[in-house]
Each structure stands twice: as C-alpha cells, then as structure tokens.
N, C-alpha and C positions, 0 to 999 in steps of 0.2 A: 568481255566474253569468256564463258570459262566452258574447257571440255578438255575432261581429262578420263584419258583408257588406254588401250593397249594395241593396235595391230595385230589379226589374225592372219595365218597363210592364207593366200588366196584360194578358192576350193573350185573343181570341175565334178557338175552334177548334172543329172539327165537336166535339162530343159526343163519346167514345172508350166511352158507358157505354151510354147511349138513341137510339137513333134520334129522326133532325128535332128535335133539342136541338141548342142551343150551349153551350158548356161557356166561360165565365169564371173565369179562374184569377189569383189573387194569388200572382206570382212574386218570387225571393228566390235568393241567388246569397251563401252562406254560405262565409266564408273561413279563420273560426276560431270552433271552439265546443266547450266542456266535455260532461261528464256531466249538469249540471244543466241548461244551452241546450237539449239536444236533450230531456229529458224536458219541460221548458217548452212548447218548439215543439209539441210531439207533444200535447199537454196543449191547443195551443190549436188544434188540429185541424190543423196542417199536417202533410204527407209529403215524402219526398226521394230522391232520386237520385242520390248523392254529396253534392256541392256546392250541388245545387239545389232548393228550397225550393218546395214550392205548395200552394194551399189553393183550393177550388173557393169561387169568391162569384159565381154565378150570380144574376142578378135574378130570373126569372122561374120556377126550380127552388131545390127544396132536396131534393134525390132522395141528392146525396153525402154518406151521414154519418157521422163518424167513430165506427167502436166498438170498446171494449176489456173484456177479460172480465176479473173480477173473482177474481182466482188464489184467494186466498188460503180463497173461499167453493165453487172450483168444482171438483166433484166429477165423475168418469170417470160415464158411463152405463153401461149395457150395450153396448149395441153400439159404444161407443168402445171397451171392454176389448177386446171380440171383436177389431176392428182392432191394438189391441196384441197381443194375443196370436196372431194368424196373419203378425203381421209381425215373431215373437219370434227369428229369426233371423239379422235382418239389425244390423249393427253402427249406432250411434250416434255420430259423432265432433263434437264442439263444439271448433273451431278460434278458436283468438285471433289477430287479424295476417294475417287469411287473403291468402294469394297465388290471380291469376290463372293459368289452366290453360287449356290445349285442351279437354281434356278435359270441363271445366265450361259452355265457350262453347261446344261442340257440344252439348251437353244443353241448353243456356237456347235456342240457335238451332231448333235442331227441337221443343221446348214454344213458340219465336213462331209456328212455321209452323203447329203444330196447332190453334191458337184465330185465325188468319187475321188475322195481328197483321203489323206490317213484314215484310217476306221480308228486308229486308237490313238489318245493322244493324254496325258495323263494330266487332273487337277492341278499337280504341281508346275509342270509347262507353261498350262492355259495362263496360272495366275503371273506366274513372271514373264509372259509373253504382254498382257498387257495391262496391268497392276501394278505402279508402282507409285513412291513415295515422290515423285518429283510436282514441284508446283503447277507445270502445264500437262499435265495427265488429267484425260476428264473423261465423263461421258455422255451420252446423248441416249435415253430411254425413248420410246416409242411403246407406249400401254392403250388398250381396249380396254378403259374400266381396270381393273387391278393386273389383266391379264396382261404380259408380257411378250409383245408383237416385233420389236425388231433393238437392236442394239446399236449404238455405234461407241468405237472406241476413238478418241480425236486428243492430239496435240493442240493445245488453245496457247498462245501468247497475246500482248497486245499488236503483232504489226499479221500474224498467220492465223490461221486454221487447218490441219491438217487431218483428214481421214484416216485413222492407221488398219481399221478393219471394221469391218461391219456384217452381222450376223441377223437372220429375220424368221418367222415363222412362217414355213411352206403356207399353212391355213389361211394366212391371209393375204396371199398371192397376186387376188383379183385388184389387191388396190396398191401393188406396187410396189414393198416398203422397203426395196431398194433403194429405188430412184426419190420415193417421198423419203427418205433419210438424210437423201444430198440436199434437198429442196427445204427440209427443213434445216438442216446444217447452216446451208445457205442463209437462210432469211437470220439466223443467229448471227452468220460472220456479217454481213450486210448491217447489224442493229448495231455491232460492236464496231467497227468503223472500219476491219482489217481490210489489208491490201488483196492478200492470194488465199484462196481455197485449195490446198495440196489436196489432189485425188490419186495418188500412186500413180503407177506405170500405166499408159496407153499404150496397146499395141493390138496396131489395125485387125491381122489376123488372127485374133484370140477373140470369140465372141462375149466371154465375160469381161473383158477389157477394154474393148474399143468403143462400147455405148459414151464414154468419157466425152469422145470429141463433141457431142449433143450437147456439152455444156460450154456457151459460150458467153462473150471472148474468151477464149482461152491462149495457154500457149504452154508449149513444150522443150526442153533442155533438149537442144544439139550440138555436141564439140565446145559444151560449159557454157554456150549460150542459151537464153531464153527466148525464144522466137513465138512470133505472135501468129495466133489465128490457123490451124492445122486442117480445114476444109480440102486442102487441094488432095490430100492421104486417105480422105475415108472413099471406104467401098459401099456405103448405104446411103440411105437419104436423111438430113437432119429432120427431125419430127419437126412438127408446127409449131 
C-alpha cells in the first residue's frame, strides 16, 4: 500500500452541512497513492478533492457518517427500475484518464449556483479538485444524444467504487439524474464484481444527504466501525 503526503492543521469552519454547527476537519494533502491507499482511506472514513484529504472529527457532533452500500447484496427496487427504464435512452459513457472540458465546468458551475453553493469558483480549482493523473480516477457521463445531462466523478479500483461528486442538468430533472447516476454507478460496480459503493457522508438532517439511506444494504462508520443497515436513523419512509 503506498500513501505518501503531509498533515494539515486541523481547521474550524461554519458547518457546510447543519446550521449553528462547526464543522472540525482532519486535513491531509496527499502527493502519492495507489489502489490500495485510497480504498484504505476511504475505508477509514476520509473523502477528497484531488490531492486533498478530510475527515470531519467534530467534538461535539457526529451527524457526518460515512456510508457505503453493500453491491454485491443490493438489489434494484421498483421504483429504481422505473428510473432506469424512463431514462433507457440516454447513453452511459465510463471514461478512464478523464480530461477537463467547458462543457463539464459549466454543468458543475450552474449545479453550485442551484443548491446556493460558492457562486465563484475558478477553472483551475475545478480541474485539481477532480482531474487528476492517478490510475483509479475516472468518470461516468450521462448524455441525451451528444447533449451532456449529468456527470459523475468516481474513485474505481478492483475491490471499491466510490462517488466523489456528481453534477447534472436542472433540464432534465423530471427523470432524476441524481439518483439514476447512483443506479447506474451501481449496475457498473455490480458488473465489476466490487465489494462497497462509497456514497459520502449521510446525515439524516441535511436533505441533500440523507436520500443515501434509500440505498440498501447499506452501512455506515461509527467510532472506526462499519455497522450495518442504518433504517432505525431515518426520518422518512424508504421508497418502494
């Protein structure tokens, strides 16, 4: 296993997830790292941004928790199919080596503006936040015909998959292309034979973060364990 970088000071910043929280983060400034580093990292609850490493160690919260569903046991519902199947038109492209585009920064730039996220955020950021040269860096296209309907950026090795961010077009709203992102994400980690689908931090009271538990089995890192199955924590109903 190889991972080598440097330790950052730990930083205190408004919350990004909860209101009148502060968010406590263990940073980390990664300069070389395998297949095996980053399912590690991932493994011990931290997320990244390129080069950059963090894990929330909040004192006084534990609201951030990392969960991953469990491929190899999780089956489509209904109404997941129904999303595959009204979104059986549009093409699927899994990129190795992906290259930065206009085309992609204008889709991530107007998904920051719609959830009231930085308004400015600059090409050179974007591209080292999630472009880089390492072997398990990849992506996941979602196209209408040539047009370019949702993004995802994903960590691939052979034993993970992991979500690092995902970007989509307002326009085509009606069919989901959140949720069909993960679903197709899914049906690739499911072909490839991995163990865990990494979906970031679940945390119940954030509505952009808690649809997560809808994807089962799952399970979630509490006090460096991975505990299974997190239904007793939601405040909604699982869809069908």
């Amino acid at each position: 296993m190889l991972v080598e970088g440097y330790q950052l000071e730990h930083t205190e910043t408004k919350c990004p997830y909860l209101e009148n929280r502060i968010f406590r983060s263990n940073n980390m400034i990664i300069t070389n790292i395998d297949e095996e580093g980053i399912a590690a990292l991932l493994e011990a609850g931290y997320r990244h941004f390129g080069a950059y490493f963090f894990r929330p160690e909040c004192s006084s919260c534990n609201e951030c928790r990392p969960i991953r569903i469990s491929v190899k046991s999780f089956r489509f519902s209904g109404s997941e199919r129904r999303v595959l199947k009204r979104a059986s038109q549009f093409k699927v492209i899994f990129i190795d080596n992906p290259l930065p585009d206009m085309v992609k920064f204008d889709l991530y730039r107007a998904h920051k503006k719609r959830f009231k996220e930085l308004d400015y955020e600059s090409y050179e950021n974007w591209e080292s936040s999630f472009f880089s040269d390492q072997s398990f860096n990849k992506i996941m296209e979602i196209r209408d015909g040539n047009k370019l309907v949702a993004v995802t950026h994903l960590d691939v090795t052979e034993k993970i998959f992991s979500a690092v961010y995902c970007y989509w077009d307002e326009g085509y709203a009606s069919f989901s292309p959140g949720k069909l992102s993960i679903l197709k994400g899914l049906q690739m980690a499911m072909e490839s034979g991995v163990e865990y689908y990494y979906l970031g931090y679940y945390i119940k009271d954030n509505k952009h973060m808690s649809y997560k538990a809808n994807y089962r089995p799952n399970q979630i890192l509490v006090d460096g364990v991975w505990e299974c199955d997190i239904t007793p924590l939601l405040s909604f109903p699982l869809a069908d």
